[in-house]
N, C-alpha and C positions, 0 to 999 in steps of 0.2 A: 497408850496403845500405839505401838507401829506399827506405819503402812507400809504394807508388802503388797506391788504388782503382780498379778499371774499373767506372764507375758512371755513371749516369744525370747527364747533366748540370743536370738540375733541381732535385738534392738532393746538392748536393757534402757529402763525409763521412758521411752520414746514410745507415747499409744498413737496407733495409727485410727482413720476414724472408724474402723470395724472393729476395736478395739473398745473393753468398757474395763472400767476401775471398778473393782470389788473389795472391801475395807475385810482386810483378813484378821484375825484374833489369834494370836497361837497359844495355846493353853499349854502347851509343849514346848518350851523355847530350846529342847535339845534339839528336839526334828530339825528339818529342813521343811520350810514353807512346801505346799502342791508346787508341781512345777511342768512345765511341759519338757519334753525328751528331745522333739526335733522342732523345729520353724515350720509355722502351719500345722502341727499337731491340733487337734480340735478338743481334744481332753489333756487334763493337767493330772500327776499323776498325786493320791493317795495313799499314805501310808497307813501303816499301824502303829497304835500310840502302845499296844499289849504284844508280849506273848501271845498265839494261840495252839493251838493244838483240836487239828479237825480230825475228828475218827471218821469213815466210810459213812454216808447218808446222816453225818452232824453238820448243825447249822450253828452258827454264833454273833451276834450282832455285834462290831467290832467297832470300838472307838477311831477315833482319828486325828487326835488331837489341834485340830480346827473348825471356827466356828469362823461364818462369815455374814455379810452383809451386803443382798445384794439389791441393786438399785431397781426402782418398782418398775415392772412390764420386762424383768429376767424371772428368769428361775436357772436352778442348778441341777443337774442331770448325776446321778451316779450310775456308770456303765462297769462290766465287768472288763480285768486286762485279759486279753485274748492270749498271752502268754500261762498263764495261772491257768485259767480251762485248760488249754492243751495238752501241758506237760502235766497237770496236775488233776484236772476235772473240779475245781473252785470258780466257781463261777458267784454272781450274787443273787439274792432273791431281790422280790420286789424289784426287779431289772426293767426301765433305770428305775432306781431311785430318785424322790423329787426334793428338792432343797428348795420351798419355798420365798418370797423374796423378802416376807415377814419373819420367816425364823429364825434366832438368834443364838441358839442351843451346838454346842459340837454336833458335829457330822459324823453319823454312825455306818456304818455299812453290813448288811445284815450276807455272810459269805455261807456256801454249800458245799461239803465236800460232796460231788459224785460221782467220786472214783470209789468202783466196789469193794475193794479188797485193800489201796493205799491210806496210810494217815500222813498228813498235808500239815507240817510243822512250819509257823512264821513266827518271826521273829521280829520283835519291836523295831520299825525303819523300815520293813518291807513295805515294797510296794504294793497293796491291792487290790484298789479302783482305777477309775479314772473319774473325774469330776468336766462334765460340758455344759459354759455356760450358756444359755442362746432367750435370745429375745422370744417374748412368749405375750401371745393375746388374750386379753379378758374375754371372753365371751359374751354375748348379752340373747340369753336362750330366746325366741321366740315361740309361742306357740302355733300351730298352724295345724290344718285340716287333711291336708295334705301336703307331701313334698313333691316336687318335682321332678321328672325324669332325666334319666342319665344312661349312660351307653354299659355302665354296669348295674347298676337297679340294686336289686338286692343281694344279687353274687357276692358271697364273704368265706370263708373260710373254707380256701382251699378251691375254689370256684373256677379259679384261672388258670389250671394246672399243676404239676406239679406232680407227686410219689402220692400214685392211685388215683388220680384225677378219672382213668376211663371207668373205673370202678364208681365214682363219687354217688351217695345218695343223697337225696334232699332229706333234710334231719330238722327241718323247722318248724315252722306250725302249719298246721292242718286243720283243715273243716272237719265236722262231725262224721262224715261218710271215708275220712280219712284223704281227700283231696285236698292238692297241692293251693294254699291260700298265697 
């Protein structure tokens, strides 16, 4: 197996200590490995290992001809390229995607055409993720009776403003008489 660095292109080999080693698999030895665009890019980019072909409101879960391995207390993020939405309306679902630190399987990317009326043709070697890897906490859930106060409480969606906030209704649970709980 070769080890291929996903690294900043300004300092080939050289990790700095924000820097982590992730043992890459290429299952595709034509691709070119993920690779970042600029220095300090925070996602590396993914290709396509297929042909696709998106009709308007079709989804396809698309290979990427890499699998990787990454060190325990990471995971790997699949974001959509802000390029592709744009010009195109492909964005990904299940946005990010999680690439656990266990998995050992190719990296799939499941993409949406929704653009209404265009069909959104790629082509094996395109680009159309981005892979971000970031250090990630085990959780250890507690139970408790109650939780503690905070300067937001239970404000969520949509709470803090925003398109219709003076409009906003409370849409959460209610008591029996229909009062706010």
């Amino acid at each position: 197996m070769e080890r291929t660095r996903l690294q900043s292109p300004t300092v080939p080999g050289d990790l700095s200590s924000d820097d982590v080693e992730v043992l890459l698999l290429r299952l595709d030895p034509d691709l070119p490995p993920p690779s970042y665009a600029h220095a300090g890019d925070a996602g590396a980019d993914l290709m396509t290992r297929v042909d696709v072909l998106l009709h308007p409101g079709e989804r396809a879960t698309v290979p990427t001809g890499v699998a990787v391995a990454l060190p325990r207390g990471y995971a790997a993020f699949v974001h959509p390229r802000s390029g592709l939405a744009a010009r195109h309306g492909v964005t990904t679902l299940n946005g990010p995607g999680t690439v656990d630190a266990g998995y050992r399987g190719e990296v799939h990317v499941t993409l949406v055409n929704t653009d209404p009326d265009q069909v959104c043709e790629l082509r094996r070697g395109d680009r159309i993720a981005q892979l971000v890897v970031q250090r990630v906490a085990h959780a250890v859930f507690v139970d408790a009776a109650a939780l503690p106060g905070s300067d937001r409480a239970e404000g969520g969606h949509g709470s803090t403003g925003g398109f219709g906030a003076a409009h906003h209704e409370h849409t959460g649970p209610t008591g029996p008489g229909g009062e706010r709980q």
